[in-house]
C-alpha positions as CSV (number, residue, x, y, z in Angstrom):
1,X,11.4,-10.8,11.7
2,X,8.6,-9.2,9.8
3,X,5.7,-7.8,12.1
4,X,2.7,-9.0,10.1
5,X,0.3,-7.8,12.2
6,X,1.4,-4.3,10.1
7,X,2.8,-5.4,7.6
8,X,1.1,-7.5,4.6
9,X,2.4,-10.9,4.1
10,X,4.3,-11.0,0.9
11,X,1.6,-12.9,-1.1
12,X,-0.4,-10.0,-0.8
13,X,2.5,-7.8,-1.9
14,X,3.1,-9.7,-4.6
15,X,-1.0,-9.5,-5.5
16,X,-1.0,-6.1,-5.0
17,X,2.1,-5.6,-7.4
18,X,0.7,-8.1,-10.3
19,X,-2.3,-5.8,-10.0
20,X,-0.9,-2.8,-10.4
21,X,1.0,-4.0,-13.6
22,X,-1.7,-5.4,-15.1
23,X,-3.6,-1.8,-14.7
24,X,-4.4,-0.2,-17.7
25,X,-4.3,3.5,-15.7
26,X,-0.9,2.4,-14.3
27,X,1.7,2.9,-16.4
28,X,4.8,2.3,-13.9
29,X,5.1,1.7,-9.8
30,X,8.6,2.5,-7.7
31,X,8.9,1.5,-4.3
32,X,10.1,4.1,-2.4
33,X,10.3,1.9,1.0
34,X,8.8,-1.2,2.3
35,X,5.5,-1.7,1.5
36,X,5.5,1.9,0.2
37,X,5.2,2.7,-3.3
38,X,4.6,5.4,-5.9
39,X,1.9,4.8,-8.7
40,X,2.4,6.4,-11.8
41,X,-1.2,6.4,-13.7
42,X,-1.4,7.5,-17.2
43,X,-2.9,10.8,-17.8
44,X,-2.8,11.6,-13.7
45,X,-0.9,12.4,-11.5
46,X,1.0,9.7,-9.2
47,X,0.3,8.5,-5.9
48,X,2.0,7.1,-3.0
49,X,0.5,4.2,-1.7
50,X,1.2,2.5,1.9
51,X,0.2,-1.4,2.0
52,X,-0.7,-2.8,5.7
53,X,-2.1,-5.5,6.7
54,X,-4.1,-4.6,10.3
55,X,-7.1,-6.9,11.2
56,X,-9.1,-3.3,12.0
57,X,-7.5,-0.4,10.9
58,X,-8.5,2.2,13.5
59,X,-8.3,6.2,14.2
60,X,-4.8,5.4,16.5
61,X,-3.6,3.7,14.2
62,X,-4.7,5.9,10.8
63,X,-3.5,9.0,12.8
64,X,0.4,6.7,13.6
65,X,0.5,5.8,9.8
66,X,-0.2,9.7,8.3
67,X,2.3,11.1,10.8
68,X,5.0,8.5,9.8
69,X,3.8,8.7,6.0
70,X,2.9,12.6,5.7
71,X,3.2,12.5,2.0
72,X,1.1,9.4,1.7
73,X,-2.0,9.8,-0.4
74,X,-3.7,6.1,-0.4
75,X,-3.4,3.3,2.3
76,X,-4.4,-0.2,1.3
77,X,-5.1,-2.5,4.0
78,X,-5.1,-6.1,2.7
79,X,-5.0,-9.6,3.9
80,X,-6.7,-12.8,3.5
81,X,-9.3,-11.5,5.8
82,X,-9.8,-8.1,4.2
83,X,-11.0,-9.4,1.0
């Protein structure tokens, strides 16, 4: 079972996604693991992106995610209630 107290729910993921095709600075995403994903962006370099889904995304748990993700460049936290 999912932990979506982390993790976003997949409406959001699927949000998230639509977005990023719809993008005109995007010109492809992979994902590279769940909920982790690389953005390529025309004319820029790519980026890795981690999506979460924490009600308050705090030090501890910025500090958890960066030593899990090290090469992780942009964390989205999104939910209903982050909007």
């Amino acid at each position: 079972m999912v932990d979506y107290s982390r993790c976003p729910r997949p409406e959001s993921v699927a949000y998230f996604c639509d977005a990023m095709l719809n993008h005109d600075k995007v010109s492809d995403y992979i994902e590279l693991d769940a909920y982790y994903y690389r953005i390529k962006r025309e004319g820029m370099s790519s980026i890795k992106v981690l999506l979460t889904n924490y009600y308050t995304l705090g030090y501890a748990e910025l500090r958890d995610l960066i030593e899990e993700y090290s090469d992780c460049n942009c964390i989205v936290n999104m939910s209903n209630w982050n909007m």
